[in-house]
PDB file of N, CA, C and O in Angstrom:
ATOM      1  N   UNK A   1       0.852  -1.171   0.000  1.00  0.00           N
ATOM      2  CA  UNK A   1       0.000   0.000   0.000  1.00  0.00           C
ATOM      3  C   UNK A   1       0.905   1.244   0.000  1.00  0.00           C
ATOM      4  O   UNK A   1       2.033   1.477   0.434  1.00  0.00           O
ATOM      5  N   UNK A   2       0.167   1.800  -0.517  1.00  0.00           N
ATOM      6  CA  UNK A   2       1.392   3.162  -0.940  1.00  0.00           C
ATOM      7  C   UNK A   2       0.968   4.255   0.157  1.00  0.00           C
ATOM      8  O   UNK A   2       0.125   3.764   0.908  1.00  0.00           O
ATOM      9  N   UNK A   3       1.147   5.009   0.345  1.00  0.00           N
ATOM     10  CA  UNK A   3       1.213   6.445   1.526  1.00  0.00           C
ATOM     11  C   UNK A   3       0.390   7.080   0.449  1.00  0.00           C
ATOM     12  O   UNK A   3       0.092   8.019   1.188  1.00  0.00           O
ATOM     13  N   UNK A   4      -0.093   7.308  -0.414  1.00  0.00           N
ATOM     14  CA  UNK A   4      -1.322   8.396  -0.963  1.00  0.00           C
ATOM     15  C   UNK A   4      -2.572   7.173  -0.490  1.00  0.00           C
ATOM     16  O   UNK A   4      -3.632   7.659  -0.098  1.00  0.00           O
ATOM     17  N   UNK A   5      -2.471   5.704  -0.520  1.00  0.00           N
ATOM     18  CA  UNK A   5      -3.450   5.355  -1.024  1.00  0.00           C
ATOM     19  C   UNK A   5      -4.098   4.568   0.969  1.00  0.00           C
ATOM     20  O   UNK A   5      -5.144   4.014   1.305  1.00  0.00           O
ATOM     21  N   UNK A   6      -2.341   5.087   2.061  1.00  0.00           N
ATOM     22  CA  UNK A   6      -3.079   4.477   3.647  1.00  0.00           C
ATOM     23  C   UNK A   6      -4.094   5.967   3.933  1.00  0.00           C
ATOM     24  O   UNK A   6      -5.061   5.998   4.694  1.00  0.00           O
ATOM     25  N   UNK A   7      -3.523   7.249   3.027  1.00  0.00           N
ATOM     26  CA  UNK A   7      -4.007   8.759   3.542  1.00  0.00           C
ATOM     27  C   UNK A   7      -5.510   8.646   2.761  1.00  0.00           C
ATOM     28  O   UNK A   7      -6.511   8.701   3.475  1.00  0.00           O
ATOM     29  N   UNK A   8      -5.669   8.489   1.289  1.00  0.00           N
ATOM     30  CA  UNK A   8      -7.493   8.055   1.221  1.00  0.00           C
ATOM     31  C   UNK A   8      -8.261   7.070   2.200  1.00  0.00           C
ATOM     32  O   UNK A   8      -9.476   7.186   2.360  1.00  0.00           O
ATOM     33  N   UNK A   9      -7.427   5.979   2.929  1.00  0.00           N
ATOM     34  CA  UNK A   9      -8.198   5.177   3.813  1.00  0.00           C
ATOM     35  C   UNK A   9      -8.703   5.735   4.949  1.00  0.00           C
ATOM     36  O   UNK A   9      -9.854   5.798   5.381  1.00  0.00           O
ATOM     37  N   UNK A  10      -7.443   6.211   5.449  1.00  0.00           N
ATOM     38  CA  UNK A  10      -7.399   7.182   5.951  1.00  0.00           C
ATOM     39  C   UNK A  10      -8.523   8.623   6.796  1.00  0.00           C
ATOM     40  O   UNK A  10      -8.831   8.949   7.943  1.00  0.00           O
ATOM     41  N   UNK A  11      -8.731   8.981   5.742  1.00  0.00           N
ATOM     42  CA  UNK A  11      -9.827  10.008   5.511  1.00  0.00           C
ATOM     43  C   UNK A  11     -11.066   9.708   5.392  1.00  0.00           C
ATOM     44  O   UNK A  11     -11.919  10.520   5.750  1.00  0.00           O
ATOM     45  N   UNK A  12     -11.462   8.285   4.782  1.00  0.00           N
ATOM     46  CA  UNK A  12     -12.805   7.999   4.540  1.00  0.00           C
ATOM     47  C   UNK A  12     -12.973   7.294   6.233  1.00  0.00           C
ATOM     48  O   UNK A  12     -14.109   6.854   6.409  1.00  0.00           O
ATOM     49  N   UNK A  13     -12.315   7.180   7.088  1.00  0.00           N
ATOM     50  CA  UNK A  13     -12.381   6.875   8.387  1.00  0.00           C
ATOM     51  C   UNK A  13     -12.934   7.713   9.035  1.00  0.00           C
ATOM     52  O   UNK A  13     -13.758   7.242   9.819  1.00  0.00           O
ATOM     53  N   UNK A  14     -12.770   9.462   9.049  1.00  0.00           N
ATOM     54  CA  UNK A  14     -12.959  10.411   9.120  1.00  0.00           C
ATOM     55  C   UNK A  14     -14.038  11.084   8.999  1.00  0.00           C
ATOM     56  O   UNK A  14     -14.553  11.477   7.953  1.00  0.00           O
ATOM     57  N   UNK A  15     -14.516  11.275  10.427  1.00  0.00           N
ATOM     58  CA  UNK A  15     -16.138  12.322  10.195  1.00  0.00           C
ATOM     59  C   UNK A  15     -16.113  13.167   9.245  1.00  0.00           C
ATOM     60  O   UNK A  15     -15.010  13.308   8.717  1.00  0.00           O
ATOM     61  N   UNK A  16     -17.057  13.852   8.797  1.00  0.00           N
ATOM     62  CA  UNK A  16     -17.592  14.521   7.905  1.00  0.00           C
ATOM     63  C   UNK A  16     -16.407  16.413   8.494  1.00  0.00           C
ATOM     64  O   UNK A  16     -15.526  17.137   8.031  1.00  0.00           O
ATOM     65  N   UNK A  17     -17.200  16.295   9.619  1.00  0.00           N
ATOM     66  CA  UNK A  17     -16.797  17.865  10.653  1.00  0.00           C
ATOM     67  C   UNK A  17     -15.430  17.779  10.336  1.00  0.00           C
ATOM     68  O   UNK A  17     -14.826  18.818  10.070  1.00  0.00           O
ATOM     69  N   UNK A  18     -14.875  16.733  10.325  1.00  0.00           N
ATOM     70  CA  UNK A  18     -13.030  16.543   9.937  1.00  0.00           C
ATOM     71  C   UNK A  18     -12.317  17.228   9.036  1.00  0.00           C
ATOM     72  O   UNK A  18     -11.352  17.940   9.317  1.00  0.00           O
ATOM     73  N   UNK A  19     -12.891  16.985   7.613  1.00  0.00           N
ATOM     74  CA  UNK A  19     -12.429  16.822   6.346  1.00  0.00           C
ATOM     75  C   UNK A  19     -11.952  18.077   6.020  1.00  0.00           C
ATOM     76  O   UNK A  19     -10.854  18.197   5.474  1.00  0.00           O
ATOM     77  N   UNK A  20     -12.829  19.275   6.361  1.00  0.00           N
ATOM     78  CA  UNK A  20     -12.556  20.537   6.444  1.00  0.00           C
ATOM     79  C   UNK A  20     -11.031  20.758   7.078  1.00  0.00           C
ATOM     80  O   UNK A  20     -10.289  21.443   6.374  1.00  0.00           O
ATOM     81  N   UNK A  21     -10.595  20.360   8.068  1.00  0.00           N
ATOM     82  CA  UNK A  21      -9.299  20.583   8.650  1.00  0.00           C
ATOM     83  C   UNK A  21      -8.153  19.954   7.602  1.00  0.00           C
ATOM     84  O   UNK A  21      -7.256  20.636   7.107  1.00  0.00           O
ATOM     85  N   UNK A  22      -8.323  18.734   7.393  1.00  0.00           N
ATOM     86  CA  UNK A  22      -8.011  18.092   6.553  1.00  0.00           C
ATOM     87  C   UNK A  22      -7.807  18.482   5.470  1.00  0.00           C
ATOM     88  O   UNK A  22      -6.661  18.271   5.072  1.00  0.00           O
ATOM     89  N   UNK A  23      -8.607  19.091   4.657  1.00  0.00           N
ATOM     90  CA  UNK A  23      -8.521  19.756   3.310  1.00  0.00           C
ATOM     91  C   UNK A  23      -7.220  20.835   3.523  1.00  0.00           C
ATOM     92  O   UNK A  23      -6.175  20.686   2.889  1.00  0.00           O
ATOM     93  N   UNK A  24      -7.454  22.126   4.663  1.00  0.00           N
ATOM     94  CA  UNK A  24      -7.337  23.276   4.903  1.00  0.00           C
ATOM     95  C   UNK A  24      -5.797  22.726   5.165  1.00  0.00           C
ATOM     96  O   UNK A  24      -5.091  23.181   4.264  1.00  0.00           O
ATOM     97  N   UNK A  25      -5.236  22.135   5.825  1.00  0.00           N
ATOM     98  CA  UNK A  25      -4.032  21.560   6.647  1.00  0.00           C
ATOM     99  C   UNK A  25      -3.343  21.091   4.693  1.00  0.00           C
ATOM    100  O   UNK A  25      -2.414  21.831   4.371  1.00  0.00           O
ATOM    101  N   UNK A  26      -3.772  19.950   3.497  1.00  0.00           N
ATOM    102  CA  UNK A  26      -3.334  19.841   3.134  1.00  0.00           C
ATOM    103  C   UNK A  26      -3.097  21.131   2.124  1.00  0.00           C
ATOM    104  O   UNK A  26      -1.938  21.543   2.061  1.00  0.00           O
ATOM    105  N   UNK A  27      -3.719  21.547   1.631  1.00  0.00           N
ATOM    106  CA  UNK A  27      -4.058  22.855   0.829  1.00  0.00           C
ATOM    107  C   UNK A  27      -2.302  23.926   1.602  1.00  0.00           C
ATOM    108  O   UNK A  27      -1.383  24.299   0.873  1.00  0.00           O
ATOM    109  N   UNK A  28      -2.343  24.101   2.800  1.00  0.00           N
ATOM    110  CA  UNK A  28      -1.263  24.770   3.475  1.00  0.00           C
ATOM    111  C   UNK A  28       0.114  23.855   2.982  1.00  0.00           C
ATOM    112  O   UNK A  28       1.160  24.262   2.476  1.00  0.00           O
ATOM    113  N   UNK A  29      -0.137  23.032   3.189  1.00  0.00           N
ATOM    114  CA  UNK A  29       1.009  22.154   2.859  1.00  0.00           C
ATOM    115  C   UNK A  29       1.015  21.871   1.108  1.00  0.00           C
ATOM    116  O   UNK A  29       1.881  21.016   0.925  1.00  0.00           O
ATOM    117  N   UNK A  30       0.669  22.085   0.374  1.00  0.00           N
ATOM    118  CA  UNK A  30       0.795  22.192  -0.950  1.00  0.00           C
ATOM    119  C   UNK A  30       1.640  23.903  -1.299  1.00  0.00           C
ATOM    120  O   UNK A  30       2.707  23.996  -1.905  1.00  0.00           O
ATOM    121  N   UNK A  31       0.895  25.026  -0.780  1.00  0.00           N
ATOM    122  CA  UNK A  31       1.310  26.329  -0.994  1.00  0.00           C
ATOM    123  C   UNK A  31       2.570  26.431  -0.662  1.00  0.00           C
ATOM    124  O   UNK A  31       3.322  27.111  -1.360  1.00  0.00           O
ATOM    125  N   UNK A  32       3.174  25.555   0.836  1.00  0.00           N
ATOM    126  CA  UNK A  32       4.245  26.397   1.268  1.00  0.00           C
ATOM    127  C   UNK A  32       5.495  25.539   0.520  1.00  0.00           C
ATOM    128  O   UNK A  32       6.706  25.687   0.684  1.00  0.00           O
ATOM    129  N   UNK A  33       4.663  24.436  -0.503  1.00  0.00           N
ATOM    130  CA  UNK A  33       6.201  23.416  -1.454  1.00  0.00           C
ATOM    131  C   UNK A  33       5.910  24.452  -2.445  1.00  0.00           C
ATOM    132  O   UNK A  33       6.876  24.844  -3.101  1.00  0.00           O
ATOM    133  N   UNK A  34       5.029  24.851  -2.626  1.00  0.00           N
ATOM    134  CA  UNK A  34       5.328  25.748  -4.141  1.00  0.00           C
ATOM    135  C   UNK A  34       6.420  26.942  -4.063  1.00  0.00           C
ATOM    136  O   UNK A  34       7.285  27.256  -4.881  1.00  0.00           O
ATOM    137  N   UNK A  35       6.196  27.325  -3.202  1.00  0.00           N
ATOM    138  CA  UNK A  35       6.976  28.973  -2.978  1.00  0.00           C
ATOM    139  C   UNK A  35       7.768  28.890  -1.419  1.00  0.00           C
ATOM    140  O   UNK A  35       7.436  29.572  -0.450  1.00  0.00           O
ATOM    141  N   UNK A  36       8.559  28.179  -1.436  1.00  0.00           N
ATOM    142  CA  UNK A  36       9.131  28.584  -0.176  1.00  0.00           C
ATOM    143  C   UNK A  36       9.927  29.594   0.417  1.00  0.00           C
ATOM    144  O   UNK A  36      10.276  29.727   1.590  1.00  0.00           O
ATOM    145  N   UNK A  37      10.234  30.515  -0.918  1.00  0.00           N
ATOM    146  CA  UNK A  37      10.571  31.974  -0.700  1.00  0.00           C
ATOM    147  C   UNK A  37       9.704  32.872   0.136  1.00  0.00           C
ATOM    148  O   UNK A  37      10.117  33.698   0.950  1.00  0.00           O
ATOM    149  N   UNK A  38       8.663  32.654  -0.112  1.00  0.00           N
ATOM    150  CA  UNK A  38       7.371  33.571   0.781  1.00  0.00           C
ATOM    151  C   UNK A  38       7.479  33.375   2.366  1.00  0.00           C
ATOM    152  O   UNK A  38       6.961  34.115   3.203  1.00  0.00           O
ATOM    153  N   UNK A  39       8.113  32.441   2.571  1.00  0.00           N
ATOM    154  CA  UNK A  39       8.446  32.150   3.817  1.00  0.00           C
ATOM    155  C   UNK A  39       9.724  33.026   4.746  1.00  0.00           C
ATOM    156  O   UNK A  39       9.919  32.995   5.961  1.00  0.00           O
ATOM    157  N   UNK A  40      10.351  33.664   3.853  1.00  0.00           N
ATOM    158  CA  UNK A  40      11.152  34.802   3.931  1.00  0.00           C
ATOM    159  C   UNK A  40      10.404  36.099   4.624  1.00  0.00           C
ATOM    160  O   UNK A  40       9.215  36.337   4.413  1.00  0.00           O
ATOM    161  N   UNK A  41      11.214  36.883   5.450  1.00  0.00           N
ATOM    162  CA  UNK A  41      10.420  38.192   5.992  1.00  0.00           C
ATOM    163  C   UNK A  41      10.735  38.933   4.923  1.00  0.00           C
ATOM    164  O   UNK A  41      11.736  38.674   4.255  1.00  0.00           O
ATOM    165  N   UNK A  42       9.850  40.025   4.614  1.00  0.00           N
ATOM    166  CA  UNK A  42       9.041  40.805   3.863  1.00  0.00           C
ATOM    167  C   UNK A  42       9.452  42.634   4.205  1.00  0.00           C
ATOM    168  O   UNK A  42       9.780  43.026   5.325  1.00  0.00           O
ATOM    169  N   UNK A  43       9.384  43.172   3.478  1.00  0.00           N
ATOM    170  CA  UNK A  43       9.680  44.821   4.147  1.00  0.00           C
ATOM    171  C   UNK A  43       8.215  44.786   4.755  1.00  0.00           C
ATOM    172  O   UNK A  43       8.133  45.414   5.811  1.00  0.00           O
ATOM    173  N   UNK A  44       7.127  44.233   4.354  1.00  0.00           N
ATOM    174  CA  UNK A  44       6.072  44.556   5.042  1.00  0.00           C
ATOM    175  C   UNK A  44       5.993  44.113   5.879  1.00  0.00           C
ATOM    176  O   UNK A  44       5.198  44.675   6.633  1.00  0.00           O
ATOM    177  N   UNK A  45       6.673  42.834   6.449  1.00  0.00           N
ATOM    178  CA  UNK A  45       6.366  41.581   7.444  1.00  0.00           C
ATOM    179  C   UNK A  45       7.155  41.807   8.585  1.00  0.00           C
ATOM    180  O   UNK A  45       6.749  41.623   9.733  1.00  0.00           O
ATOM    181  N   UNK A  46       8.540  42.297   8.215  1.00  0.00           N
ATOM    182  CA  UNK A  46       9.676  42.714   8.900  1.00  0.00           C
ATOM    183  C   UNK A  46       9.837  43.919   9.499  1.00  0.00           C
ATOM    184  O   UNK A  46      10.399  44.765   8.803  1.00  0.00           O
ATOM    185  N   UNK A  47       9.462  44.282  10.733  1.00  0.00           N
ATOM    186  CA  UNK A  47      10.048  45.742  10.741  1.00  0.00           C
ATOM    187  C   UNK A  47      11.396  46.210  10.621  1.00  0.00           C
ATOM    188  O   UNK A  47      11.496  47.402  10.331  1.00  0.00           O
ATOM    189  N   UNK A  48      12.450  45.567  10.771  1.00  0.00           N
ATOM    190  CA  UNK A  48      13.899  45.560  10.534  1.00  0.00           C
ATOM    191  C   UNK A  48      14.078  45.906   9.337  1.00  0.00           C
ATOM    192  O   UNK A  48      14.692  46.908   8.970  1.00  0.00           O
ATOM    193  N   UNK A  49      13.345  44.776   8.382  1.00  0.00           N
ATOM    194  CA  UNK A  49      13.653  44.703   7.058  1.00  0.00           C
ATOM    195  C   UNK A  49      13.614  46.279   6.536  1.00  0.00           C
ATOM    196  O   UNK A  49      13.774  46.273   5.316  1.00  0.00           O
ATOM    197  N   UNK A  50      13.524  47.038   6.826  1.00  0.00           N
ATOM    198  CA  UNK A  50      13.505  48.426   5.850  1.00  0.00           C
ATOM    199  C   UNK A  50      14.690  49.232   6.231  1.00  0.00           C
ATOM    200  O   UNK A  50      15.354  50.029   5.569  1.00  0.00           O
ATOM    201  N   UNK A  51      14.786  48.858   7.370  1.00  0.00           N
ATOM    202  CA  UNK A  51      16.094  49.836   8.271  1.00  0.00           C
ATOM    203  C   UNK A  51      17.434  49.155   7.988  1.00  0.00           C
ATOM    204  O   UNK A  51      18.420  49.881   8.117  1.00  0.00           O
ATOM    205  N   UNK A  52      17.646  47.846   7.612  1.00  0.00           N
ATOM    206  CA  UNK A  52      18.410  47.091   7.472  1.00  0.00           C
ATOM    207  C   UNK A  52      19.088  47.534   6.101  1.00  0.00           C
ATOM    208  O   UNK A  52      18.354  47.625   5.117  1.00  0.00           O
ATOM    209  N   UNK A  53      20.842  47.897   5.943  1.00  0.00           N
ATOM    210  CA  UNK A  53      21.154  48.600   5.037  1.00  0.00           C
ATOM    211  C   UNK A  53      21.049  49.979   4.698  1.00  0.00           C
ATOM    212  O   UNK A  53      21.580  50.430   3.683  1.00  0.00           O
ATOM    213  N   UNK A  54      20.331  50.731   5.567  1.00  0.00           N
ATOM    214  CA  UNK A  54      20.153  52.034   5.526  1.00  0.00           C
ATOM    215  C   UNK A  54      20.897  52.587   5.813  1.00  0.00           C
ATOM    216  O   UNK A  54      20.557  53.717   5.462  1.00  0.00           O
ATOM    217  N   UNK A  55      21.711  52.647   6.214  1.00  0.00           N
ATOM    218  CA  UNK A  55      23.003  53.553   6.516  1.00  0.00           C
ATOM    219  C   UNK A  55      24.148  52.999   6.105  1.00  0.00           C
ATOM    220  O   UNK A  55      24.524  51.890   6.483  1.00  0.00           O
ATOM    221  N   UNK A  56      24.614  53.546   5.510  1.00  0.00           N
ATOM    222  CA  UNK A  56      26.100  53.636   4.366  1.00  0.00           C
ATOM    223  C   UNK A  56      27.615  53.057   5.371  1.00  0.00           C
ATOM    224  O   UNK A  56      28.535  52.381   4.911  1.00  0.00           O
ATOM    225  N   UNK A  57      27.492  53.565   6.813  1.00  0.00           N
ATOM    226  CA  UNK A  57      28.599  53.585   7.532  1.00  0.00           C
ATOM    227  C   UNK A  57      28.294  52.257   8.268  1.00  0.00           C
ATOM    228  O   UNK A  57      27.152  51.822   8.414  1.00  0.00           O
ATOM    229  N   UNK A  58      29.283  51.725   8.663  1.00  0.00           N
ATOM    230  CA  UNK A  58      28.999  50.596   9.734  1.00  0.00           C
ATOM    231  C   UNK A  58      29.701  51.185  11.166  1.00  0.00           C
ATOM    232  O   UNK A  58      29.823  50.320  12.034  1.00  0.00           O
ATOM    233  N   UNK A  59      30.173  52.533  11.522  1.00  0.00           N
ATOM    234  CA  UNK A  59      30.475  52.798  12.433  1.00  0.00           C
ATOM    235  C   UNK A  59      29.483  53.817  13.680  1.00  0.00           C
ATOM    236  O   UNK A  59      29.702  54.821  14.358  1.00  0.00           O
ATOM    237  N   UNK A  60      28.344  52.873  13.476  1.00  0.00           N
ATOM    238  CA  UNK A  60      27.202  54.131  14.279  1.00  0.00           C
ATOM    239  C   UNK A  60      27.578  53.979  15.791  1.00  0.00           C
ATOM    240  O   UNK A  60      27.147  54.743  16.654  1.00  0.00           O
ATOM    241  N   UNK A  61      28.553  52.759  16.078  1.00  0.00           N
ATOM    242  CA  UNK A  61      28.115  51.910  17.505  1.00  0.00           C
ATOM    243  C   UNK A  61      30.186  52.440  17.906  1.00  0.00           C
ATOM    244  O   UNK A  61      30.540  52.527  19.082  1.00  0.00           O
ATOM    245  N   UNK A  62      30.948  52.638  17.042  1.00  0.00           N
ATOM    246  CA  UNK A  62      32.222  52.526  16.984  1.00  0.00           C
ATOM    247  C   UNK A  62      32.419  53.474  18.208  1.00  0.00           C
ATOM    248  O   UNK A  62      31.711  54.481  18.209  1.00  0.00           O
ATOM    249  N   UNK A  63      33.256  53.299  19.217  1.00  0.00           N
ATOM    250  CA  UNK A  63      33.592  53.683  20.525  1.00  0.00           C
ATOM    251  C   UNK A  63      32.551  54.492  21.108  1.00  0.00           C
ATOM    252  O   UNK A  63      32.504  55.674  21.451  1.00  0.00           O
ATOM    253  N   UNK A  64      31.637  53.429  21.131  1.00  0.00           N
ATOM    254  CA  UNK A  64      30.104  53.986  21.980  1.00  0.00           C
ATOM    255  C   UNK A  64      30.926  53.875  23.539  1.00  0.00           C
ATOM    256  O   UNK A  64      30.981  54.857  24.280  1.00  0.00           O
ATOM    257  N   UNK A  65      31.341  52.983  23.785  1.00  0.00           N
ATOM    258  CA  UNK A  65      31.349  52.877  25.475  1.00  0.00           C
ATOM    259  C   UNK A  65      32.830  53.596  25.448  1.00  0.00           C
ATOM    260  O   UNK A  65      32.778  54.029  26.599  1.00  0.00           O
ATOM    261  N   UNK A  66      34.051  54.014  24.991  1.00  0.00           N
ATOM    262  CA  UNK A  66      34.610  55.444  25.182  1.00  0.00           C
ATOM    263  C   UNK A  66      34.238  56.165  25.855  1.00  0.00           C
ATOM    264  O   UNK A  66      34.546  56.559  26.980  1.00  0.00           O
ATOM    265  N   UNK A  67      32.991  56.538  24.646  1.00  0.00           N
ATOM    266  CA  UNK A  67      31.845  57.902  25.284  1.00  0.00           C
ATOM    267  C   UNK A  67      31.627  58.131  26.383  1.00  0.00           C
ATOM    268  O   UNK A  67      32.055  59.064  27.061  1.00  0.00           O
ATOM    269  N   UNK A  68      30.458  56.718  26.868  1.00  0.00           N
ATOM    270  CA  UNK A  68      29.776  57.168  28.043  1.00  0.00           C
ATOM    271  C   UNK A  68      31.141  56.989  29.274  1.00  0.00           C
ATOM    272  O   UNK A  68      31.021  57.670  30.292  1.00  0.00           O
ATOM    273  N   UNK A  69      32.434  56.053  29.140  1.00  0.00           N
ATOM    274  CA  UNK A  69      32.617  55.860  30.000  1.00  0.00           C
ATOM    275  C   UNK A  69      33.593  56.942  30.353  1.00  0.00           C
ATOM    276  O   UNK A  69      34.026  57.025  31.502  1.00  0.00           O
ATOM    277  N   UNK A  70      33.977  57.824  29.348  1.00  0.00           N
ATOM    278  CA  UNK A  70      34.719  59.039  30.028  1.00  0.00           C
ATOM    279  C   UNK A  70      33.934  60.246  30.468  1.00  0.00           C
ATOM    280  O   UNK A  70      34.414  61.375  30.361  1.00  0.00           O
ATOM    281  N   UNK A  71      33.019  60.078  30.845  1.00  0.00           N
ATOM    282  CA  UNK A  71      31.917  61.339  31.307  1.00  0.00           C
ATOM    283  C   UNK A  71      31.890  61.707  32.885  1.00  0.00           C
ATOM    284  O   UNK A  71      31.137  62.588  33.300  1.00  0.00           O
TER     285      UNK A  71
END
């Protein structure tokens, strides 16, 4: 017996109220093999993501504790 054909046995085991989860659960699991890039954060998804690269210098942080500690 093959694994598509224990998952139809499977299912016809399965109340009616079920199938809905079932559907919804495989349907999720079909989308996220198609595109697994989308699974990536987003400038919209990310709040980082927009700030990230925004500044040209990498020295914003460079002898921060200098600073405070000669005060």
């Amino acid at each position: 017996m093959t694994t598509k054909q224990a998952i139809f046995e499977a299912i016809e085991q399965l109340p009616e109220q079920h199938l809905a989860d079932v559907l919804r659960y495989v349907q999720e699991l079909a989308r996220t093999q198609k595109s697994p890039a989308t699974n990536q954060p987003t400038n919209s998804s990310d709040p980082l993501a927009n700030f990230l690269g925004a500044v040209s210098h990498g020295f914003l942080a460079a002898n921060l504790d200098v600073a405070f500690c000669n005060r």
